[in-house]
VEXSELO-742836 format. One record per residue (C-alpha): residue number from 1; residue in three letters; z negated, y negated, x negated. Coordinates in pm, 1 decimal. Layout:
<recs>
+-----+-----+----------+----------+----------+
|   i |  aa |       c3 |       c2 |       c1 |
+-----+-----+----------+----------+----------+
| NUM | ALA |        Z |        Y |        X |
...
+-----+-----+----------+----------+----------+
</recs>
This chain:
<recs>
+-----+-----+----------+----------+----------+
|   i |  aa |       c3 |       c2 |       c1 |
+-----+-----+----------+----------+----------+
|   1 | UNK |  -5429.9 | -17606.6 |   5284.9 |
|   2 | UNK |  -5583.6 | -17521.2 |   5616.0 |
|   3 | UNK |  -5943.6 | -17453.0 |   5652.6 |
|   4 | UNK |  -6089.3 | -17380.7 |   6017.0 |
|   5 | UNK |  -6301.3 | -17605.9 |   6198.9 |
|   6 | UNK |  -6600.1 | -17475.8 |   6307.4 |
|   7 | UNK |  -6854.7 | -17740.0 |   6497.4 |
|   8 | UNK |  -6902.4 | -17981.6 |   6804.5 |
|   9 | UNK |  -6691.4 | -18121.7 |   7004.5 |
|  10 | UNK |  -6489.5 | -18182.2 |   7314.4 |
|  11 | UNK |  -6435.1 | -17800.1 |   7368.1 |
|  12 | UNK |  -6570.5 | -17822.2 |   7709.8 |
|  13 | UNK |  -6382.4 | -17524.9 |   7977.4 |
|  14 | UNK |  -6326.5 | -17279.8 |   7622.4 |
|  15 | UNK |  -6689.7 | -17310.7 |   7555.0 |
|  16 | UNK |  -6758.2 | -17255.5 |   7922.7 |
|  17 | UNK |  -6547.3 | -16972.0 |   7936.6 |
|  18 | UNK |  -6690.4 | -16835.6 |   7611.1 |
|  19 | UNK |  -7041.0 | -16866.7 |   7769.9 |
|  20 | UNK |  -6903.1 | -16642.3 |   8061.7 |
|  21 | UNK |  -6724.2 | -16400.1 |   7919.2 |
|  22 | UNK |  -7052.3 | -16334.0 |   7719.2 |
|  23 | UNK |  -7065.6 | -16052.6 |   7406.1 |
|  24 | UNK |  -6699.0 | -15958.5 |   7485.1 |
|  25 | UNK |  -6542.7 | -16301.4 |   7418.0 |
|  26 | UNK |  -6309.1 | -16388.4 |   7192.4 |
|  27 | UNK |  -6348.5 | -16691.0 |   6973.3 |
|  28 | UNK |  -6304.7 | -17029.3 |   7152.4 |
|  29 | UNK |  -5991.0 | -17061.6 |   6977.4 |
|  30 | UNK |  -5808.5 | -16815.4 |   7087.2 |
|  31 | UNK |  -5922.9 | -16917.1 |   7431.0 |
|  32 | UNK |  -5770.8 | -17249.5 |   7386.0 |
|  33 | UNK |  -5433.6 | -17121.5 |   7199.1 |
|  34 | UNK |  -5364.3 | -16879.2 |   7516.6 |
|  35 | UNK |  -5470.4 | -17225.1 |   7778.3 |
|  36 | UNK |  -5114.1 | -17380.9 |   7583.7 |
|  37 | UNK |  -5322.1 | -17680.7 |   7488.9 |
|  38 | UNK |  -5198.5 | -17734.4 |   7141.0 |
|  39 | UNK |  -4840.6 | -17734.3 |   7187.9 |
|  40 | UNK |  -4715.2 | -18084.2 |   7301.9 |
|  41 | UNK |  -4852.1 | -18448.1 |   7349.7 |
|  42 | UNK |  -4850.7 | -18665.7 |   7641.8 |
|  43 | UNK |  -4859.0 | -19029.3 |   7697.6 |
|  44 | UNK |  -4971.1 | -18990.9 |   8132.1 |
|  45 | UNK |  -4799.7 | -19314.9 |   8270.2 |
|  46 | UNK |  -4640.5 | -19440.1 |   7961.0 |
|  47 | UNK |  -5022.6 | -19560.4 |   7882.0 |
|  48 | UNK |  -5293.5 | -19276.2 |   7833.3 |
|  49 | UNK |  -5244.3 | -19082.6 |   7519.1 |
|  50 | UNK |  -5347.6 | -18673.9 |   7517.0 |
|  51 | UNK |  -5278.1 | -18435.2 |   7209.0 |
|  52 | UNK |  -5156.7 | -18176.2 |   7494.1 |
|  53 | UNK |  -4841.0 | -18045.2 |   7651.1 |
|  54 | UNK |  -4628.3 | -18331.9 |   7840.8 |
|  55 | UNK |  -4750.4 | -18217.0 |   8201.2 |
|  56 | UNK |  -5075.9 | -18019.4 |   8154.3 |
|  57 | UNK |  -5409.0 | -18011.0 |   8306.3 |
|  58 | UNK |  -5647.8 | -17750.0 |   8207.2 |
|  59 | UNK |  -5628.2 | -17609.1 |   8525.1 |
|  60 | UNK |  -5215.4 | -17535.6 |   8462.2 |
|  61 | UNK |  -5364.0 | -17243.7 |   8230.0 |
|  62 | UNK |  -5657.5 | -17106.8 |   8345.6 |
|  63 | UNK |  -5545.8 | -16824.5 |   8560.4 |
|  64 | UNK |  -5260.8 | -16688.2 |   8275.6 |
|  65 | UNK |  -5562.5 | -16742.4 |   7995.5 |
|  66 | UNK |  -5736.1 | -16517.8 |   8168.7 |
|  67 | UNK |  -5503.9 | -16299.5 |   8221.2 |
|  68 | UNK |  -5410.7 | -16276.6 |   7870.4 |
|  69 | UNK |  -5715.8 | -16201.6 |   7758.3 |
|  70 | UNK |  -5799.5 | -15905.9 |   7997.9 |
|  71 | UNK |  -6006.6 | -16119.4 |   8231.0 |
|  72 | UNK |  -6010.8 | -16201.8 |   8617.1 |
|  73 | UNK |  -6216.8 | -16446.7 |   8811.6 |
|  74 | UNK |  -6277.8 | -16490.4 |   9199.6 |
|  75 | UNK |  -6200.5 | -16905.8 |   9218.6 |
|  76 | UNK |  -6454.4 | -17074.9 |   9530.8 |
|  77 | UNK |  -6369.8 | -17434.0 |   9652.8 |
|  78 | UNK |  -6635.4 | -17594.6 |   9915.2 |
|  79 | UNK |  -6473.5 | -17720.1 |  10199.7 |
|  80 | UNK |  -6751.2 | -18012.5 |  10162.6 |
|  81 | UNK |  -7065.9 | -18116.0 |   9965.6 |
|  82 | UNK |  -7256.0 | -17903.0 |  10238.7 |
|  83 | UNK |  -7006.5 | -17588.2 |  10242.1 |
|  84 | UNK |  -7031.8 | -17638.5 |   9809.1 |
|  85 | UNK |  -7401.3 | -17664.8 |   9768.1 |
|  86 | UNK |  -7457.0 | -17337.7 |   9983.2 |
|  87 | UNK |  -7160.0 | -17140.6 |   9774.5 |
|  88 | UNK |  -7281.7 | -17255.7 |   9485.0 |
|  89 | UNK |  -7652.9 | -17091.6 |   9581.6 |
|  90 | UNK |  -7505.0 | -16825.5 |   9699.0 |
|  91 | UNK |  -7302.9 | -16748.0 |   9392.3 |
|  92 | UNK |  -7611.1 | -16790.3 |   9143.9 |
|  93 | UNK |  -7800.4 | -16454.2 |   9268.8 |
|  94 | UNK |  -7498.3 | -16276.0 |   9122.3 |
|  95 | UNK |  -7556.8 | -16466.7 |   8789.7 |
|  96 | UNK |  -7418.3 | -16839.0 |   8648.0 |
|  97 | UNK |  -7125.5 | -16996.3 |   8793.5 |
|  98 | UNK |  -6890.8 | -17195.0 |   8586.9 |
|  99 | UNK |  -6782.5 | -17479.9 |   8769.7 |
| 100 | UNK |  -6540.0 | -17806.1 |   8699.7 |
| 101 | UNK |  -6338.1 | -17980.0 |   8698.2 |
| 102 | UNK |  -6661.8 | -18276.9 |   8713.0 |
| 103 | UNK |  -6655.5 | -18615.4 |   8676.0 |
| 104 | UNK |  -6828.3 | -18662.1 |   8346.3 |
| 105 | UNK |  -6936.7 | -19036.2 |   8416.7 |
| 106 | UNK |  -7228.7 | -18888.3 |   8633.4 |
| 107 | UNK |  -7377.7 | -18700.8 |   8424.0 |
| 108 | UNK |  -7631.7 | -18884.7 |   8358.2 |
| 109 | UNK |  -7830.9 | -18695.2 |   8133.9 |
| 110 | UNK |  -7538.2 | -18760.3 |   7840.6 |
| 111 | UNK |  -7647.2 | -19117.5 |   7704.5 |
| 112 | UNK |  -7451.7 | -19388.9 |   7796.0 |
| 113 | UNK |  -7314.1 | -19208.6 |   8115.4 |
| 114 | UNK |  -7345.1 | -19438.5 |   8414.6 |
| 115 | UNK |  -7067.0 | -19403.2 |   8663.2 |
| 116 | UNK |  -6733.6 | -19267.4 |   8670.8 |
| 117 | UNK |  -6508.7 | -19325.9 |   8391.4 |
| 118 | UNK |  -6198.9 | -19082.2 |   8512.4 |
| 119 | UNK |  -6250.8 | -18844.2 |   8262.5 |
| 120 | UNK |  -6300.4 | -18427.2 |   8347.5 |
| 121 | UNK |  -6578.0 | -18202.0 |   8232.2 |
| 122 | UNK |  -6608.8 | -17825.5 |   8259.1 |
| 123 | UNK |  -7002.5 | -17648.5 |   8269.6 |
| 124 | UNK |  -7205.8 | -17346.5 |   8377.7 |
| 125 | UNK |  -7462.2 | -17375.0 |   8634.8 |
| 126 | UNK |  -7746.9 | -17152.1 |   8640.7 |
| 127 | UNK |  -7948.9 | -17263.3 |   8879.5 |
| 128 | UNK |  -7966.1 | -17486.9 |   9196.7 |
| 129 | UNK |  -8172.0 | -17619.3 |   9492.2 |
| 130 | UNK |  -8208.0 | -17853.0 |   9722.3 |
| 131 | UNK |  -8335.2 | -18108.1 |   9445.4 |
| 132 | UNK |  -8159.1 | -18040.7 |   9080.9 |
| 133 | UNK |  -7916.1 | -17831.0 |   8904.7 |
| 134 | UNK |  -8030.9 | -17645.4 |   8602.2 |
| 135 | UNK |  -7711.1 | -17604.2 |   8330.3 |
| 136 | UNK |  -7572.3 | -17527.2 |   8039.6 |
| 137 | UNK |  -7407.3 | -17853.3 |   7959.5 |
| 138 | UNK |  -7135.9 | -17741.2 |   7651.0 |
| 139 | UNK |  -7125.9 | -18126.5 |   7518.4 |
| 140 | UNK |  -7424.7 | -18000.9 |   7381.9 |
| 141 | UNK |  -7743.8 | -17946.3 |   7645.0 |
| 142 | UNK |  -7852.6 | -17664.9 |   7688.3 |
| 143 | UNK |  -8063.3 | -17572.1 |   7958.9 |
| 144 | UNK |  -8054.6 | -17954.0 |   8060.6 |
| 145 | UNK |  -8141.7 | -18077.3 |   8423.9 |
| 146 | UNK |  -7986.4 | -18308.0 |   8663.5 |
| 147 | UNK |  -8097.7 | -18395.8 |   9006.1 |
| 148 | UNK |  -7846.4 | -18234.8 |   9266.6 |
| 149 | UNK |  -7707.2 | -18593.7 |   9399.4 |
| 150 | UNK |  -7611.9 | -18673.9 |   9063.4 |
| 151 | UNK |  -7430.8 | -18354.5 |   9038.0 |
| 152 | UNK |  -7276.3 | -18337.2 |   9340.4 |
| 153 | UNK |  -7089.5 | -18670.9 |   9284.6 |
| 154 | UNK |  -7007.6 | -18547.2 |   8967.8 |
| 155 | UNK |  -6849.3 | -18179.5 |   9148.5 |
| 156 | UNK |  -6683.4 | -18452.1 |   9386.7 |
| 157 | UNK |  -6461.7 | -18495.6 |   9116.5 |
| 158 | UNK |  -6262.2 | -18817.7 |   9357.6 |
| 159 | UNK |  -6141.6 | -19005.5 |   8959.5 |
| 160 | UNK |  -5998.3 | -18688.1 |   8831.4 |
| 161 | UNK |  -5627.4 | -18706.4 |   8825.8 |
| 162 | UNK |  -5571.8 | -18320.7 |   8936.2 |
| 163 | UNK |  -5791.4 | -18008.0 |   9052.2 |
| 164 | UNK |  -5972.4 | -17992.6 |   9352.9 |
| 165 | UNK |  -6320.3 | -18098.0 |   9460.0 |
| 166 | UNK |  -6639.9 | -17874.2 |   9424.9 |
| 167 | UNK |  -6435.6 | -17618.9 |   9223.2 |
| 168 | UNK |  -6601.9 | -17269.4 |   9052.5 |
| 169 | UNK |  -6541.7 | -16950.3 |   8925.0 |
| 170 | UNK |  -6784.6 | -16615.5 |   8976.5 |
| 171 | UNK |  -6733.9 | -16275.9 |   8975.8 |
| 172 | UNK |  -6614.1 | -16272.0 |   8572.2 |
| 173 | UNK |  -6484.3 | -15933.9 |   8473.6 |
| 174 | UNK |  -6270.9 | -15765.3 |   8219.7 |
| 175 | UNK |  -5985.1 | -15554.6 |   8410.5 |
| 176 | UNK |  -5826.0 | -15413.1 |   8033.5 |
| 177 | UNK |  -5933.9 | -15412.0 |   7679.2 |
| 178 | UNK |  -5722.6 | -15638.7 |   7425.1 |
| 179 | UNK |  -5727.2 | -15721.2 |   7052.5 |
| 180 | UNK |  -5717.1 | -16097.9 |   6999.4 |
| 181 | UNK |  -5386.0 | -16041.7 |   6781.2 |
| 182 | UNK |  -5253.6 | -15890.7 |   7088.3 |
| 183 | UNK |  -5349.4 | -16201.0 |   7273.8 |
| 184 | UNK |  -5190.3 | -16442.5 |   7052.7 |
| 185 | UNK |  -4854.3 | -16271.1 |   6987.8 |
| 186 | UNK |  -4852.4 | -16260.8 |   7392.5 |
| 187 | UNK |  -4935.7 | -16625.1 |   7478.4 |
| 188 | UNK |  -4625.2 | -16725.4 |   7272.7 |
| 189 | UNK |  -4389.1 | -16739.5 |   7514.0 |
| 190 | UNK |  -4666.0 | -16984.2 |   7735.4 |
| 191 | UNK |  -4691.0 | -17211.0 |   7412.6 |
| 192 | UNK |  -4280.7 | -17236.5 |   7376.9 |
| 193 | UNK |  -4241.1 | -17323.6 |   7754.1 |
| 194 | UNK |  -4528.7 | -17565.1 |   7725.0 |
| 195 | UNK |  -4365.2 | -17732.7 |   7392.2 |
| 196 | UNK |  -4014.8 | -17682.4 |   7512.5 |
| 197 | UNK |  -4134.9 | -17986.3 |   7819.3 |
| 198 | UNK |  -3874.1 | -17818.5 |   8032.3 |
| 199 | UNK |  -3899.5 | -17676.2 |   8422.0 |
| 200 | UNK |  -4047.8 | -17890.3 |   8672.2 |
| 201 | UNK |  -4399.4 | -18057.7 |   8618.9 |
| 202 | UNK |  -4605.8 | -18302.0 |   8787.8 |
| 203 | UNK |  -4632.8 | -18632.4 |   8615.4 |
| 204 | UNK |  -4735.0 | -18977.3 |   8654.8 |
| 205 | UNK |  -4410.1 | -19198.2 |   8676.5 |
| 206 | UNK |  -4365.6 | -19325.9 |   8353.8 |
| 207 | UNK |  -4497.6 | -19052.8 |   8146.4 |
| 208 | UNK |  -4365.4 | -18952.3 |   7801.5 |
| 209 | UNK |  -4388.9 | -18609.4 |   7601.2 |
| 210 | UNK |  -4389.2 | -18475.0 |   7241.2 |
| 211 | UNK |  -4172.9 | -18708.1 |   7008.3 |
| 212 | UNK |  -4140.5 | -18994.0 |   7297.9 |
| 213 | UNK |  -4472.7 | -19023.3 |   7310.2 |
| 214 | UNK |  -4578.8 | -19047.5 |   6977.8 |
| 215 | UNK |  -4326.6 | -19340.1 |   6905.9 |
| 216 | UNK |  -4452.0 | -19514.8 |   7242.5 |
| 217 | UNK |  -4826.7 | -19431.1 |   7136.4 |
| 218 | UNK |  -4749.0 | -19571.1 |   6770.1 |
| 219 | UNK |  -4617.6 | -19899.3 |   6925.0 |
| 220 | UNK |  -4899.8 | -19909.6 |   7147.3 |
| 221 | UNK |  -5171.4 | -19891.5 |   6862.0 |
| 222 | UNK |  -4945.6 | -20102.7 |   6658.7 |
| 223 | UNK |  -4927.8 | -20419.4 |   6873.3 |
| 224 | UNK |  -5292.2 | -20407.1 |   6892.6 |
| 225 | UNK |  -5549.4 | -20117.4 |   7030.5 |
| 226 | UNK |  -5737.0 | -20277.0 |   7326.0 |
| 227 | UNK |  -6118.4 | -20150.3 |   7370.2 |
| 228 | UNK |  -6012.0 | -19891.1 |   7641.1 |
| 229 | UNK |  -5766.3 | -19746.7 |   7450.0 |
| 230 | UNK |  -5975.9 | -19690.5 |   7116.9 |
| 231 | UNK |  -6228.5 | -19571.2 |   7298.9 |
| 232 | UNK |  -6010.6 | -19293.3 |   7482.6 |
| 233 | UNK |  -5866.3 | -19230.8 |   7117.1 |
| 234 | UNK |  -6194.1 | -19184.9 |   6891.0 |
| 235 | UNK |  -6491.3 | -19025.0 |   7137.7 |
| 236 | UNK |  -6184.7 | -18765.5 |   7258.8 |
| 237 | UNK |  -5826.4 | -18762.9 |   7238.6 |
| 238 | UNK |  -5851.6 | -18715.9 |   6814.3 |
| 239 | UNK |  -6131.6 | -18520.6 |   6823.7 |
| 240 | UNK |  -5993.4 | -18271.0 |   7082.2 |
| 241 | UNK |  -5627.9 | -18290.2 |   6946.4 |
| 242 | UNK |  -5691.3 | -18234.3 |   6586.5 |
| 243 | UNK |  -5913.3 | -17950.3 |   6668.0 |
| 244 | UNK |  -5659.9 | -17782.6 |   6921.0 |
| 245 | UNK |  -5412.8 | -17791.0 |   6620.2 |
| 246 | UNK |  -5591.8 | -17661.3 |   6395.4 |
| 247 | UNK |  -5741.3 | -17369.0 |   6566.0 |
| 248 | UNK |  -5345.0 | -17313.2 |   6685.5 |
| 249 | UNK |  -5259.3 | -17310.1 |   6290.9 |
| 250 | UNK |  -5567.8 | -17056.5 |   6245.4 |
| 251 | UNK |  -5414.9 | -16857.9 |   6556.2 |
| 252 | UNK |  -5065.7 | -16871.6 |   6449.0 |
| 253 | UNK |  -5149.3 | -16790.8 |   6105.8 |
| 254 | UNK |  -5316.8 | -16455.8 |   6229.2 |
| 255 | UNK |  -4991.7 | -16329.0 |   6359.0 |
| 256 | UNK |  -4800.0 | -16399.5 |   6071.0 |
| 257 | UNK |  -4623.0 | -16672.0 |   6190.4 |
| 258 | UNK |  -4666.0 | -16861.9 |   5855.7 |
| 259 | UNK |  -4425.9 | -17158.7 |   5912.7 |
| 260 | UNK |  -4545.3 | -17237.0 |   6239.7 |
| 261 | UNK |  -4900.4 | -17239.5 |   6132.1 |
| 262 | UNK |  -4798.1 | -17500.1 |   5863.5 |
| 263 | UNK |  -4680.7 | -17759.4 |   6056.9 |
| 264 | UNK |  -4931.8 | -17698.2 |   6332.0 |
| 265 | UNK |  -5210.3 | -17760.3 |   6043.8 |
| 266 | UNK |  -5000.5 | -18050.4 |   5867.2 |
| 267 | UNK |  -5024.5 | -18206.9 |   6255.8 |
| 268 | UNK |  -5400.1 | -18101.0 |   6309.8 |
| 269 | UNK |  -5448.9 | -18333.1 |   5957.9 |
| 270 | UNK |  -5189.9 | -18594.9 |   6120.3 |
| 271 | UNK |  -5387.1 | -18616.0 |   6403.2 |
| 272 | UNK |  -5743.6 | -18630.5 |   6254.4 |
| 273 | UNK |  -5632.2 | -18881.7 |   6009.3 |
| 274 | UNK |  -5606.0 | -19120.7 |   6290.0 |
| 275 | UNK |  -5990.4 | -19144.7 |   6354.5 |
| 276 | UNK |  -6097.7 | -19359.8 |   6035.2 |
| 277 | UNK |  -5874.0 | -19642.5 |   6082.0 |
| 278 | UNK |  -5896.1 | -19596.7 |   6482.9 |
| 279 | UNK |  -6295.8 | -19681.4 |   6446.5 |
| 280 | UNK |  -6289.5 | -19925.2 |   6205.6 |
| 281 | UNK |  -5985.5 | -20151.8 |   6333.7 |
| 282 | UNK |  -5669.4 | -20038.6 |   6074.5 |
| 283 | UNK |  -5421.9 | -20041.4 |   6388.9 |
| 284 | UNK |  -5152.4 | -20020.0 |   6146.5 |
| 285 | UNK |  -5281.9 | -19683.0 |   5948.9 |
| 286 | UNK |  -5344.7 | -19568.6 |   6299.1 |
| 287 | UNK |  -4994.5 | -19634.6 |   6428.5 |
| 288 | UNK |  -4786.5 | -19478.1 |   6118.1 |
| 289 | UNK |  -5005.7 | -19138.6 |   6159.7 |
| 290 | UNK |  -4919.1 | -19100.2 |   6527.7 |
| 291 | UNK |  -4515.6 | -19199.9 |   6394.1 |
| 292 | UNK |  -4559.3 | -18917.1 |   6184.4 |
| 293 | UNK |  -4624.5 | -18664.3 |   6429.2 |
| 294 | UNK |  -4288.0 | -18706.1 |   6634.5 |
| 295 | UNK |  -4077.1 | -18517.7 |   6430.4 |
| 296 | UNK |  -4305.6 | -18199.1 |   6392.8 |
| 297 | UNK |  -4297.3 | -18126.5 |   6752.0 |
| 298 | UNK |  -3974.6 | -18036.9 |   6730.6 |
| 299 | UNK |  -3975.7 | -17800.1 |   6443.7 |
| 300 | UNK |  -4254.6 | -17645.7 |   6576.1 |
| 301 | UNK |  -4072.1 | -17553.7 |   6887.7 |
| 302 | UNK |  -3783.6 | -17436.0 |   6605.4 |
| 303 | UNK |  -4061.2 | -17185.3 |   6426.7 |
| 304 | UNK |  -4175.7 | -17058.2 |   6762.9 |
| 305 | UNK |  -3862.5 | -17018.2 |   6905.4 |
+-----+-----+----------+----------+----------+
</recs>
């Protein structure tokens, strides 16, 4: 049985976008269904495991998530720190700018954040001088504080593997009215290319999708889970992955697409089940979930198609 999720968690740009699109946004899981998240796993260089399609970024769906829902933005990019810092002023008299992809290691107001780690991070600003940045944090601060050279290294964004530096969106506005069943039934087609892993996508040599990935993954665990690897697995990968499915089963489900909202749940509970023995060393209980999930990529693709 599937029950929706409904909490924290690594839901960083649908939050964002959820913050921006204000009274007239749709939940933050339909915002991540129409991104394609859900539909695919990838193992970036044959090493770094992520409960997303085999060549994604969260920048690959931005603009046609938008779109989808009845949205446009106006996307800036400072040309430096310098060129960034005044855009990013400027921007703010207009109202709050979302902004990312950052470098979440320097964010130093999360505990345990001390320098770059190479993971992304998606926020709204709404404020700035020449001192701090006042923001709305979605890993849950609110209204939290950072001084501006902290930020800026973080906006620098030089350990993130795609995107550009000192990145943001303004000027959020809804160009056409559309019911979120509407949205669903028309981001099908973006899920089925994304699961499909076919067309031409930019990936790290080495790298391994869907069914691939989850054997290679399952070995991986299996011969023994170093620290960076578990870590990667519990404080995001799971929690991110499980949730994506599960809000994909909850969107799927909506449009009647009953079968494929089965196995996107049974994968969502797959997928979770991995956190338990992940954190408290059963490599081997670990390992069989992620075998499990190979097949059901493939007959999801079946009960799309």
């Amino acid at each position: 049985m599937h029950f929706p999720y409904v909490g924290s968690g690594p839901y960083c740009y649908a939050n964002s976008f959820a913050m921006m699109l204000g009274e007239d946004a749709p939940s933050t899981a339909v915002i991540e269904f129409v991104t394609g998240s859900p539909f695919g796993m990838q193992l970036t260089g044959g090493s770094v495991p992520f409960f997303d399609p085999y060549g994604w970024t969260p920048e690959a769906g931005f603009d046609k998530a938008l779109a989808a829902l009845g949205w446009m933005s106006t996307i800036r990019k400072g040309k430096n720190a310098t060129d960034a810092l005044k855009q990013l002023i400027a921007a703010l008299k207009a109202g709050p700018v979302w902004v990312g992809p950052l470098e979440i290691g320097h964010l130093r107001h999360q505990p345990g954040k001390t320098g770059p780690i190479g993971a992304d991070h998606y926020l709204v600003v709404l404020a700035a001088d020449d001192t701090r940045v006042l923001m709305h944090d979605p890993q849950g601060y609110p209204y939290v504080t950072l001084p501006l050279a902290d930020f800026m290294a973080a906006w620098r964004a030089e350990t993130i593997g795609y995107g550009e530096p000192f990145t943001m969106r303004t000027n959020f506005r809804r160009v056409r009215e559309v019911r979120a069943d509407e949205v669903i039934r028309a981001s099908l087609p973006t899920a089925i290319q994304w699961l499909s892993m076919e067309g031409d996508r930019e990936v790290a040599p080495g790298s391994l999708g869907n069914g691939e990935a989850a054997e290679r993954l399952a070995a991986l665990v299996e011969a023994g889970c170093d620290d960076e690897l578990r870590g990667h697995l519990i404080h995001f990968a799971v929690r991110v992955g499980a949730r994506r499915l599960g809000d994909a089963a909850t969107c799927l489900a909506r449009v009647d697409y009953v079968n494929a909202a089965r196995i996107a749940a049974e994968q969502a509970q797959l997928v979770g089940s991995m956190q338990y023995p992940l954190a408290t060393g059963d490599d081997a209980a670990a390992a069989s979930a992620v075998r499990a999930l190979a097949l059901p990529y493939t007959q999801l693709l079946s009960a799309l198609c």
